[in-house]
C-alpha positions as CSV (number, residue, x, y, z in Angstrom):
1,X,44.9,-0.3,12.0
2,X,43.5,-4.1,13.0
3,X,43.4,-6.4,10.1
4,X,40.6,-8.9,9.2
5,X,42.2,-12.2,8.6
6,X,39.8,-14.1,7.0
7,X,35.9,-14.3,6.0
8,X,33.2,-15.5,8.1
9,X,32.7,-19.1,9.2
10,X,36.9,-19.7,8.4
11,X,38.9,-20.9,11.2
12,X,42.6,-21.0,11.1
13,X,44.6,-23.7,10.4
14,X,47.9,-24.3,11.7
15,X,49.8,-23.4,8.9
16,X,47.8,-19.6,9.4
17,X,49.3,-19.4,13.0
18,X,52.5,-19.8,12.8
19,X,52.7,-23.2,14.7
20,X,53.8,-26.5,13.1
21,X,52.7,-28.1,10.2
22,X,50.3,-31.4,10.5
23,X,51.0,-34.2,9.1
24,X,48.0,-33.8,6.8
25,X,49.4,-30.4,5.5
26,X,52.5,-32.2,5.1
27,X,51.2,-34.9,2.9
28,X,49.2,-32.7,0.9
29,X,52.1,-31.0,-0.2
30,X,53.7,-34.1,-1.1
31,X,50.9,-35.1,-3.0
32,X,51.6,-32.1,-5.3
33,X,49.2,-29.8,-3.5
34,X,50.0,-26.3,-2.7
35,X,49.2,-23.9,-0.2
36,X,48.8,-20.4,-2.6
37,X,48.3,-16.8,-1.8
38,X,47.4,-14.5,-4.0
39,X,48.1,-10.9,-3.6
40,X,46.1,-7.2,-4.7
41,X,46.3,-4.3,-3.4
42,X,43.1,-3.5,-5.3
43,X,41.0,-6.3,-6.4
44,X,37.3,-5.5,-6.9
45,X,36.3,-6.6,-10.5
46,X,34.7,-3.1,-11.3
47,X,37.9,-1.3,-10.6
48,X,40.0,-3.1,-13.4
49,X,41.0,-6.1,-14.9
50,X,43.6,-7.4,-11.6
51,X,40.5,-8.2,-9.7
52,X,39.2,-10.3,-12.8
53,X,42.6,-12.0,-13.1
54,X,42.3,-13.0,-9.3
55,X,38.8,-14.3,-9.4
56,X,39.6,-16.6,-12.1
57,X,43.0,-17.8,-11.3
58,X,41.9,-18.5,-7.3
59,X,39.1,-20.3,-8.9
60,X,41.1,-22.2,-11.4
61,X,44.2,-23.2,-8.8
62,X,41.2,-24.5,-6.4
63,X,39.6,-26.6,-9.0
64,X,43.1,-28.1,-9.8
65,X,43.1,-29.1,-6.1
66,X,45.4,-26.5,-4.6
67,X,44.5,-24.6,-1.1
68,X,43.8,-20.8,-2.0
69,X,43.8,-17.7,-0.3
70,X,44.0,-13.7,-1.5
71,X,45.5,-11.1,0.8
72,X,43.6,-7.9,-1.0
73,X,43.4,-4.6,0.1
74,X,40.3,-2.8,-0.4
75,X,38.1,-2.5,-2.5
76,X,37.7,-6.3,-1.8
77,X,37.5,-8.3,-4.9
78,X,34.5,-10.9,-5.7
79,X,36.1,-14.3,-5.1
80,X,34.4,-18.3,-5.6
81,X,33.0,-18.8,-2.3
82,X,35.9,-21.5,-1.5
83,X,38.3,-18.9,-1.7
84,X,39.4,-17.3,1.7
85,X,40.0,-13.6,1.8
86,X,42.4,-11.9,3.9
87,X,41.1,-8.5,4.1
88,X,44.3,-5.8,4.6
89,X,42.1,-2.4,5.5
90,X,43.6,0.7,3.8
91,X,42.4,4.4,4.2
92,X,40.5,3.7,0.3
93,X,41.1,7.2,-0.2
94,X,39.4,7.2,-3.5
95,X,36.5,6.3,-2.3
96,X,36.3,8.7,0.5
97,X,34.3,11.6,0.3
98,X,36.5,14.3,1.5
99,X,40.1,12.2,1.7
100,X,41.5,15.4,3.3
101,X,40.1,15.0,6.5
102,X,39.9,10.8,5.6
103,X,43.7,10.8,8.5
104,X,43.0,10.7,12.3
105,X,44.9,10.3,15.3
106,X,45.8,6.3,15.4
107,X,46.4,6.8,11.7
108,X,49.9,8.6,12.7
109,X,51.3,5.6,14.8
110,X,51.3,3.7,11.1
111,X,53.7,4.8,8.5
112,X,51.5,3.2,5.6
113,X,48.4,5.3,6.7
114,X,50.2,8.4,6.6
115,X,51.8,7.6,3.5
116,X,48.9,6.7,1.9
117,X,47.1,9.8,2.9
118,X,50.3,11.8,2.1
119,X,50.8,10.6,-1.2
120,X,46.9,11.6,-2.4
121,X,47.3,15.0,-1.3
122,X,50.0,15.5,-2.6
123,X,49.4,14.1,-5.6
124,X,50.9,11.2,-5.9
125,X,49.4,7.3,-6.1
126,X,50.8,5.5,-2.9
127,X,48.9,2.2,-2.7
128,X,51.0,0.0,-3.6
129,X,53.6,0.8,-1.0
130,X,51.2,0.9,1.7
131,X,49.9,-2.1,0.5
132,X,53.4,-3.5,0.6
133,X,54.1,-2.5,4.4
134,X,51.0,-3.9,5.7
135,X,51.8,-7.3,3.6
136,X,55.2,-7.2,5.4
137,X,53.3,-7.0,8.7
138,X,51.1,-9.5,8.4
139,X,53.3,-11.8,7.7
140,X,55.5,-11.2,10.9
141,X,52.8,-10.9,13.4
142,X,50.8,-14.1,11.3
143,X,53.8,-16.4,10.1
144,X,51.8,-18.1,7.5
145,X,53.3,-21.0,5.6
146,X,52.7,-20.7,1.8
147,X,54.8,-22.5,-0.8
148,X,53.6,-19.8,-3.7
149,X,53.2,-16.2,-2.8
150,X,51.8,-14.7,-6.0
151,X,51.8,-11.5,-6.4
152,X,49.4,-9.2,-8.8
153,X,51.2,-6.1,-10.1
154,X,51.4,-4.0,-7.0
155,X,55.3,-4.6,-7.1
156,X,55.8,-3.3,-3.6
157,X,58.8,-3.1,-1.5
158,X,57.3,-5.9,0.7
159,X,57.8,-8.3,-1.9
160,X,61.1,-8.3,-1.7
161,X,61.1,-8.3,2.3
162,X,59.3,-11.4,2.1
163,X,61.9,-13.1,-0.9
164,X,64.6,-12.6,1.9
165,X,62.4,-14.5,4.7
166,X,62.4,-17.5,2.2
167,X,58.8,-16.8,0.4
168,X,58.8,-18.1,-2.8
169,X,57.5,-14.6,-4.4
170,X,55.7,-14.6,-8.0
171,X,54.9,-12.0,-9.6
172,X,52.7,-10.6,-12.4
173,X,53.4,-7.5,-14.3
174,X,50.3,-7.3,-16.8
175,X,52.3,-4.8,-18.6
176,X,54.9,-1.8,-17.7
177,X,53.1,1.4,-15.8
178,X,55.2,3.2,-18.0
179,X,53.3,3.0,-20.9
180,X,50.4,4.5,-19.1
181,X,52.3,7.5,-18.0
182,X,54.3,7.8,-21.8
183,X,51.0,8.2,-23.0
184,X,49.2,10.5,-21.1
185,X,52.6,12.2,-21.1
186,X,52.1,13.4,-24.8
187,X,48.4,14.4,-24.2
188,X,49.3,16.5,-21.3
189,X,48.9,20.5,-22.9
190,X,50.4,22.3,-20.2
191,X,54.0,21.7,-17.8
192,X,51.4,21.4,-14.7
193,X,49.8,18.7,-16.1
194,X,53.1,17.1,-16.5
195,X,54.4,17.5,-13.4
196,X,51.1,15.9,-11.8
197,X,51.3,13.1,-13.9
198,X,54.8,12.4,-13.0
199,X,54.2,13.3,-9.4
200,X,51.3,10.5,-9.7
201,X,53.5,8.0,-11.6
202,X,56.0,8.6,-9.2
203,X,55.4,4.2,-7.2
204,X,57.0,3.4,-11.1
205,X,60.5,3.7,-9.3
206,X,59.4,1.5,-6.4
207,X,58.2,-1.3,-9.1
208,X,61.3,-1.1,-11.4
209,X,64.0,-2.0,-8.9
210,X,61.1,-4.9,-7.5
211,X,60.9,-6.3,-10.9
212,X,64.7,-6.5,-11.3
213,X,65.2,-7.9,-7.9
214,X,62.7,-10.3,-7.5
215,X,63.3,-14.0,-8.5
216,X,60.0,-14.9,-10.2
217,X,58.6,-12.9,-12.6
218,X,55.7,-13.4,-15.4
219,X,53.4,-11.6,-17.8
220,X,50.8,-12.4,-20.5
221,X,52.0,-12.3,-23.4
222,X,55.4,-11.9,-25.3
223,X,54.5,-8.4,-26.2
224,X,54.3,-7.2,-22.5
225,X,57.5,-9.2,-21.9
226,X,59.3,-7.1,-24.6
227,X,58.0,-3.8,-22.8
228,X,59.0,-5.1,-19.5
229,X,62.4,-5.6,-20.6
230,X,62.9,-1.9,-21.8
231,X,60.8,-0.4,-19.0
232,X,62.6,-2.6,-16.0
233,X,65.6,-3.6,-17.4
234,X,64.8,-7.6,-16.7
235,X,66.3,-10.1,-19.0
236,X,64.1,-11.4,-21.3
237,X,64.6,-15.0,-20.5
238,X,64.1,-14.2,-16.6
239,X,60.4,-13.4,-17.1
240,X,58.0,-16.2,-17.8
241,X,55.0,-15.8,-20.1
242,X,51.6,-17.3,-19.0
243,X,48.4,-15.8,-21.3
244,X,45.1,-14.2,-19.4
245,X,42.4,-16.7,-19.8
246,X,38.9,-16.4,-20.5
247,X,35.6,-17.9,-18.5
248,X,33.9,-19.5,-21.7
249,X,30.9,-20.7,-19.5
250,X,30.0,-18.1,-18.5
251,X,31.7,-15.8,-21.4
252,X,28.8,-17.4,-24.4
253,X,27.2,-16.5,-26.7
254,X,22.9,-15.9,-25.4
255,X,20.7,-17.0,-28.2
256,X,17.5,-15.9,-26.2
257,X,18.7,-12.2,-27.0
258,X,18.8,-10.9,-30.1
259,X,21.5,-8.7,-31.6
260,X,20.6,-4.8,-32.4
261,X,22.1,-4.2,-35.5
262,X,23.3,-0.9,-35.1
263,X,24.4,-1.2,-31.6
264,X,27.9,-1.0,-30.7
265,X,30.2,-2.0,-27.5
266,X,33.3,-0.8,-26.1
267,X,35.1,-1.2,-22.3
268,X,37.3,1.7,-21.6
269,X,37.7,3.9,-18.6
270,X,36.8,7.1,-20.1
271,X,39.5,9.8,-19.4
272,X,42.4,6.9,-20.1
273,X,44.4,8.2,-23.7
274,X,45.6,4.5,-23.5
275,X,42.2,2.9,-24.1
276,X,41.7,5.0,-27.7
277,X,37.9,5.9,-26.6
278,X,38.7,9.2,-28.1
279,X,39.6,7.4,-31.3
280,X,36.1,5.5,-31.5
281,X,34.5,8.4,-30.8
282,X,35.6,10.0,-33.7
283,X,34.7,7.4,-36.0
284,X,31.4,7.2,-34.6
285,X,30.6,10.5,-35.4
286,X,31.8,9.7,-39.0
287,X,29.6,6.7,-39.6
288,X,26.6,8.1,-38.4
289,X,26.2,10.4,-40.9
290,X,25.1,7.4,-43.2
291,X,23.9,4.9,-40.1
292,X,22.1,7.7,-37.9
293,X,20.7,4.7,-35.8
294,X,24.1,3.7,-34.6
295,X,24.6,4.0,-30.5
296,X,27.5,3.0,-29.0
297,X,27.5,1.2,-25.3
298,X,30.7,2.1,-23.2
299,X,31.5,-0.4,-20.3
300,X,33.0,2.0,-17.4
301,X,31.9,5.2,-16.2
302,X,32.3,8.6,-17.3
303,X,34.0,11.3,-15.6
304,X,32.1,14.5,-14.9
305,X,33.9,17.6,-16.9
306,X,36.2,15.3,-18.0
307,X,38.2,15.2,-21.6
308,X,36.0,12.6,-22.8
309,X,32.6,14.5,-21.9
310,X,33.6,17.5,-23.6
311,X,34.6,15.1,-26.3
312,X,30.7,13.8,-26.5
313,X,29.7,17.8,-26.7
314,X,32.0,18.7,-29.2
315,X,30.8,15.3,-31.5
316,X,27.2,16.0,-30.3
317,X,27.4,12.3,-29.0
318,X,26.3,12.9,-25.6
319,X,22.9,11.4,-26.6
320,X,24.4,8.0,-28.5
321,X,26.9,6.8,-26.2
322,X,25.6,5.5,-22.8
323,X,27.8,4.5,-20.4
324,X,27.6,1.6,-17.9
325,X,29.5,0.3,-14.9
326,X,29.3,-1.8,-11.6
327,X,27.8,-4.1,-13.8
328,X,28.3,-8.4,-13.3
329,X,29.4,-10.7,-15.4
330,X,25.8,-11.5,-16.3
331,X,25.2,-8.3,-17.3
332,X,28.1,-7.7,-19.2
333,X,27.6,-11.2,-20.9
334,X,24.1,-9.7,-21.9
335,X,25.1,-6.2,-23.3
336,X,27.5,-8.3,-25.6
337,X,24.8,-10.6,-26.9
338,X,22.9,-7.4,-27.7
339,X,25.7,-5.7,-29.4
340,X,26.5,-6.2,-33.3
341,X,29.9,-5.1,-33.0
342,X,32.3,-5.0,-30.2
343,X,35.6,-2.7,-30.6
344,X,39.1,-2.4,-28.6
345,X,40.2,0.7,-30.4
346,X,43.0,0.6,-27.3
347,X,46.3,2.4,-28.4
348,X,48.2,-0.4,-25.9
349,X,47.3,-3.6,-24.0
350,X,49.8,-6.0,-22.1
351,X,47.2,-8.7,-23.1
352,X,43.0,-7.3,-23.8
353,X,40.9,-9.1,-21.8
354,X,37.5,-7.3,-23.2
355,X,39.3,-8.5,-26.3
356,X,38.9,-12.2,-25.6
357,X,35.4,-11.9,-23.4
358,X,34.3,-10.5,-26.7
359,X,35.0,-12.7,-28.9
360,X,34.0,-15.9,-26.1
361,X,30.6,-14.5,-26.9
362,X,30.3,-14.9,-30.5
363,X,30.2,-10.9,-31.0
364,X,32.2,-10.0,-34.1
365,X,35.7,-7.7,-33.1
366,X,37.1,-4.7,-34.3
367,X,39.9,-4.7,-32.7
368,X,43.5,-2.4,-32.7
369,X,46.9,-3.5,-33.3
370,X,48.4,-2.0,-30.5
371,X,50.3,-3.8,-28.0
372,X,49.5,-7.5,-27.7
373,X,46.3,-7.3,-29.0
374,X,47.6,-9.1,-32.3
375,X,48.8,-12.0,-30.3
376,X,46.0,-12.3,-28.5
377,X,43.2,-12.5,-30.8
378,X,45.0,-14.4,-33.7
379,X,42.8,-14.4,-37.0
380,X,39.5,-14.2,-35.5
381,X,38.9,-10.6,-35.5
382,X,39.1,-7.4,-37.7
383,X,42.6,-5.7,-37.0
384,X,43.3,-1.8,-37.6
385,X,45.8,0.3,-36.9
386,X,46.1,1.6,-33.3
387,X,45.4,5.2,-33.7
388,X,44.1,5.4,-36.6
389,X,40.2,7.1,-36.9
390,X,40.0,6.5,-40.8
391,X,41.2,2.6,-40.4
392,X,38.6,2.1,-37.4
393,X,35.7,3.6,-39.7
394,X,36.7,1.4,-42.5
395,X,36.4,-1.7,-40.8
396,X,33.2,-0.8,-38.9
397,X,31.6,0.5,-42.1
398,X,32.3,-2.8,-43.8
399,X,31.0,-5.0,-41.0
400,X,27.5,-3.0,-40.7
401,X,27.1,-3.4,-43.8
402,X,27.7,-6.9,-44.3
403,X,25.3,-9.2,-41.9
404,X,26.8,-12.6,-43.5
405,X,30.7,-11.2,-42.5
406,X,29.7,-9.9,-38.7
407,X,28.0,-14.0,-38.4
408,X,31.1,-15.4,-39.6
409,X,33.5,-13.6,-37.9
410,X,31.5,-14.5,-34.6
411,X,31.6,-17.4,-34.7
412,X,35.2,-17.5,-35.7
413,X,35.8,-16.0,-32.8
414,X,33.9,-18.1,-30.0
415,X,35.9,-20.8,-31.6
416,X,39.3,-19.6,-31.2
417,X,38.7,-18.9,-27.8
418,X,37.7,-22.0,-27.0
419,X,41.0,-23.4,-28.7
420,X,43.4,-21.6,-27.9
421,X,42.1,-19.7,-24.3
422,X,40.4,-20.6,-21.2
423,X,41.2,-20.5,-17.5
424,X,41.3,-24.6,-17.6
425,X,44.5,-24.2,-20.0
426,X,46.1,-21.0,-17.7
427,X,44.9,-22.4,-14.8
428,X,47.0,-25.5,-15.6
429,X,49.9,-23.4,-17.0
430,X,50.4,-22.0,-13.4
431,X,50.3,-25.0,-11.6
432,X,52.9,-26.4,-13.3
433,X,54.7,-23.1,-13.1
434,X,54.5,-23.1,-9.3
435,X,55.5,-26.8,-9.0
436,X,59.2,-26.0,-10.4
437,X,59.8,-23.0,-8.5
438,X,59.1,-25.4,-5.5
439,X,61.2,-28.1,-7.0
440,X,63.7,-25.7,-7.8
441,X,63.9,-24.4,-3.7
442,X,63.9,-28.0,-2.4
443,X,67.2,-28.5,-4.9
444,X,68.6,-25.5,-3.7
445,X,68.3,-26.6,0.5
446,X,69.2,-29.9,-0.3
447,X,72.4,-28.3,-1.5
448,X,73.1,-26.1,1.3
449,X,71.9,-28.4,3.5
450,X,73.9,-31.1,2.8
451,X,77.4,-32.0,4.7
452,X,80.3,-30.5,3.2
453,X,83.2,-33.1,2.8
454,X,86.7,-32.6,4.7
455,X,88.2,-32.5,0.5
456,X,85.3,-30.0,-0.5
457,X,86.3,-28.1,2.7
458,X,90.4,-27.9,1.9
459,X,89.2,-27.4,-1.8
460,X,87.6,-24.0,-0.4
461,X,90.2,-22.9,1.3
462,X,92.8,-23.7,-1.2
């Protein structure tokens, strides 16, 4: 498998090819300027919130000044055009029509392809540790020089490979895997379903023993660093917490759109037991039999004979809730200004970034208590209990009945976000993150590098 280093129109620099360092890379570094990657195994925005955490934070870290790159397996994410992508070409076996026949020949020679292609026949989610091996390889045949690797919850193997070259390796966990698989765990009816879900949850072993090895680790919010702690087994004081951050210039309330009263917005994936879609729906079908106008607007994509489908038959909804994906940010900024309600009915989040994007656009939030989702939207939106179908119903009824209280709370919320979140602020977090763990290296050589004295030397023997 050939990799493609970079984008059009980029040429290498030395630090890219191994050979020495200028004296202009050099000084930038002195200056305080870093030379970041940023790593997904995954990163496409419409596939899930890591490629929305990588668009921003490159974007952020290269207005602060620093030098940028991602290393992204496919699909590719959408990056600032500044930002150099490193393309490391998988098999993208869920997007391949018949992934049975998606192995050939040359695929063989490379342990990551046929494990890849292994894994989703059998099963099983292998990704990440492909991912992982062809990081690894990169890195030998390339020899870039980075002073921050940062990684974005694909927890490979690799990781740690490139900790014991010397790469300063960051990671984030967004929140522990295991609450995914816990959950959809207890939906699971029948002991084949189980096994398949643990067959496909199986990388979670892989990412525990990364996250207690590595050096750096971070989340998003104290919540998720409570999970990761049970989950992993990391000391609490050994992960760093840095909040998501939120796009507020583009995230804004449109007064050239006007708001549809009865229309409601959601983002969920729609077969996930994590994101409570099943829990809206259910209180949807509740208050329409006094607000019959009432539609709700889903932001991902429905699966075809899926739970949630039947769901929609059962509720006779299938005509009131319209889902939409591979929409951009535009778009997405548009279907909130038309929306008089946005909801995160999710039973867990590590942080809720449709939480936060709501509220940046003025639209009042009913939002669960599950997870971080307290922490993250403070007082400026309408809690309930995760879980909880009558709670949800309450809340909702009370807003769409109230045009004064849905105004108010708004606004309250496009304020907090400015105050309190924005990539500005996270962006700025980071960089002074990075700086200590580079500080903290340079300590570390000086000390090994320096002369031991003929007393320290008899001291170590004695």
């Amino acid at each position: 498998m050939s990799y493609l280093p970079v984008t059009d129109n980029i040429q290498r620099t030395p630090a890219d090819t191994g050979m020495p360092r200028t004296d202009a890379v050099a000084g930038a570094e002195t200056a305080g300027k870093l030379r970041i990657a940023l790593l997904g195994y995954r990163s496409h925005p419409h596939v899930g919130g890591q490629g929305i955490y990588l668009h921003y934070l490159s974007k952020s870290l290269l207005d602060l000044g620093h030098s940028v790159d991602v290393i992204s397996g496919p699909p590719y994410p959408e990056l600032d055009p500044r930002v150099r992508l490193i393309k490391l070409p998988s098999l993208d076996l869920y997007a391949h029509p018949n992934p049975t026949r998606a192995l050939r020949p040359t695929h063989c020679l490379s342990l990551a392809d046929f494990y890849e292609w292994w894994s989703k026949l059998s099963g099983a989610f292998g990704e990440p540790y492909s991912f992982g091996r062809r990081l690894h390889k990169y890195f030998k045949k390339h020899k870039p020089h980075y002073d921050i690797v940062h990684d974005n919850q694909s927890l490979c193997y690799g990781l740690l490979a490139l900790q014991k070259r010397g790469v300063n390796v960051v990671a984030t966990v967004h929140h522990p895997i295991t609450r995914d698989r816990d959950l959809a765990l207890t939906a699971a009816t029948e002991k084949g379903q189980r096994w398949l879900i643990n067959r496909w949850y199986s990388f979670l072993a892989m990412q525990k023993k990364v996250v207690q090895q590595l050096n750096h680790v971070l989340t998003v919010s104290h919540q998720s660093r409570t999970d990761i702690v049970a989950a992993f087994g990391r000391p609490a004081e050994k992960i760093q917490v840095i909040p998501n951050g939120v796009d507020a210039s583009i995230f804004k309330p449109l007064d050239d759109i006007t708001r549809d009263a009865f229309r409601l917005i959601t983002t969920a994936s729609s077969d996930q037991p994590l994101k409570g879609l099943s829990v809206l729906l259910r209180a949807l079908a509740q208050l329409r039999r006094k607000f019959p106008e009432l539609h709700l607007i889903v932001i991902g994509k429905l699966t075809e004979n899926g739970e949630t489908q039947k769901e929609l038959r059962a509720l006779d909804l299938h005509d009131v809730v319209q889902f939409k994906s591979g929409i951009s940010n535009q778009q997405l900024v548009e279907e909130y200004a038309r929306a008089s309600i946005a909801i995160v009915p999710s039973l867990y989040e590590g942080f809720g970034l449709p939480a936060a994007e709501a509220m940046a656009c003025a639209v009042p939030l009913v939002c669960s208590d599950g997870g971080a989702l307290p922490e993250v939207v403070g007082n400026a939106a309408r809690l309930v209990r995760a879980g909880s179908v009558e709670d949800l119903h309450r809340a909702l009824h009370e807003l769409l009945v109230n045009d004064q209280t849905r105004e108010k709370l708004g606004e309250k919320g496009r304020a907090y976000i400015l105050q309190q979140l924005s990539w500005d602020c996270v962006g700025k977090k980071m960089e002074h993150y990075y700086h200590q763990i580079v500080q903290q290296q340079a300590q570390e050589n000086q000390t090994v590098d320096r002369p031991l004295s003929a007393e320290s030397v008899q001291n170590a023997y004695d």
